[in-house]
C-alpha positions as CSV (number, residue, x, y, z in Angstrom):
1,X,-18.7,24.6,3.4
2,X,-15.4,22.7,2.7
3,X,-15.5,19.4,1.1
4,X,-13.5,16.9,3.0
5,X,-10.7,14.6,1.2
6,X,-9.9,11.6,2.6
7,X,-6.0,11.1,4.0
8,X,-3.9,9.1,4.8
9,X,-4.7,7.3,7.7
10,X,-3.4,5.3,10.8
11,X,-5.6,2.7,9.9
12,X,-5.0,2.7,6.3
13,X,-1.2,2.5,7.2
14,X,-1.9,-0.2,10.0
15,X,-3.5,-2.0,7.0
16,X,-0.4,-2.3,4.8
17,X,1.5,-4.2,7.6
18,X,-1.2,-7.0,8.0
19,X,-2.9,-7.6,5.0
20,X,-2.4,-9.8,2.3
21,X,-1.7,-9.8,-1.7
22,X,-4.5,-12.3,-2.7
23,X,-3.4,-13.0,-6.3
24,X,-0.3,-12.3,-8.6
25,X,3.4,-12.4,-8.2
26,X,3.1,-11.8,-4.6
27,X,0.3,-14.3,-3.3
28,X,-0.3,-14.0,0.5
29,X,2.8,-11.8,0.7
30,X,2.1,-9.1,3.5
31,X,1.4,-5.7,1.1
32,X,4.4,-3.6,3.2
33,X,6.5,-6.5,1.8
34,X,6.1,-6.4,-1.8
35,X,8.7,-4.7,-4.1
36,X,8.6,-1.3,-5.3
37,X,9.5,-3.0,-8.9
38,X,6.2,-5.2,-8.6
39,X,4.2,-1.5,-7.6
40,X,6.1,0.3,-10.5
41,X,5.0,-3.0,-12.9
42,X,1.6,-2.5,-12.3
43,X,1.4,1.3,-12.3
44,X,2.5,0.9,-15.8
45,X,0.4,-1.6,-16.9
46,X,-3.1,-1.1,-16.3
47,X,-3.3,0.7,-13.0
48,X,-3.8,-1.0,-9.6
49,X,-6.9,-2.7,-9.3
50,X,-10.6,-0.9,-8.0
51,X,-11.5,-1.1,-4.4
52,X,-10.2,-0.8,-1.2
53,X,-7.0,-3.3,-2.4
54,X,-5.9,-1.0,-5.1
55,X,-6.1,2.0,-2.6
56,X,-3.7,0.2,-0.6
57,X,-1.3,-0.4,-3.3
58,X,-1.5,2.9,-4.4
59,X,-0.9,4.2,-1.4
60,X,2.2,1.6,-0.6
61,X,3.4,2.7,-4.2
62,X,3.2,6.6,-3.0
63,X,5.0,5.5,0.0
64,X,7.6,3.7,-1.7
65,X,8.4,5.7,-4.2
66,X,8.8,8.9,-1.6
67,X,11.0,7.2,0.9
68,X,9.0,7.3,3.7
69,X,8.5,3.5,4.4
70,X,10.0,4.7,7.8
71,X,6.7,5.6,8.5
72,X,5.2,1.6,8.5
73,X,8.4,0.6,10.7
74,X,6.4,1.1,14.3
75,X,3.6,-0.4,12.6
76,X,5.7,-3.7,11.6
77,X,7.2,-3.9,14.8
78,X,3.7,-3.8,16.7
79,X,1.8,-6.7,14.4
């Protein structure tokens, strides 16, 4: 049997354009919105934080660094 891995997600992409950075720099900035230099910053120091929030950052980092914030633009636009 093949183990499943999880992906990435509408709803872990609809999550990035409405949830909020709740400490830091960024404070109650919407996640979509916070610099690739701010990602990059905490990649090298230390790693995003456990849980679901540093999931989402990683992910946003991924994103970001890829090019393909196209792909949260219908997202924006809906929310």
């Amino acid at each position: 049997m093949q183990e499943e891995t999880p992906g990435l997600t509408p709803e872990i992409l609809q999550d990035l354009v409405v949830a909020k950075m709740p400490f830091g720099k960024y404070k109650d900035a919407i996640l979509c919105n916070i610099p690739v230099s701010y990602l990059e910053w905490m990649h090298r120091n230390g790693g995003f934080p456990k849980g679901k929030l540093g999931m989402q950052l990683a992910t946003l980092y991924e994103i970001k660094i890829n090019g393909l914030e196209d792909l949260l633009r219908p997202l924006k636009r809906k929310f």
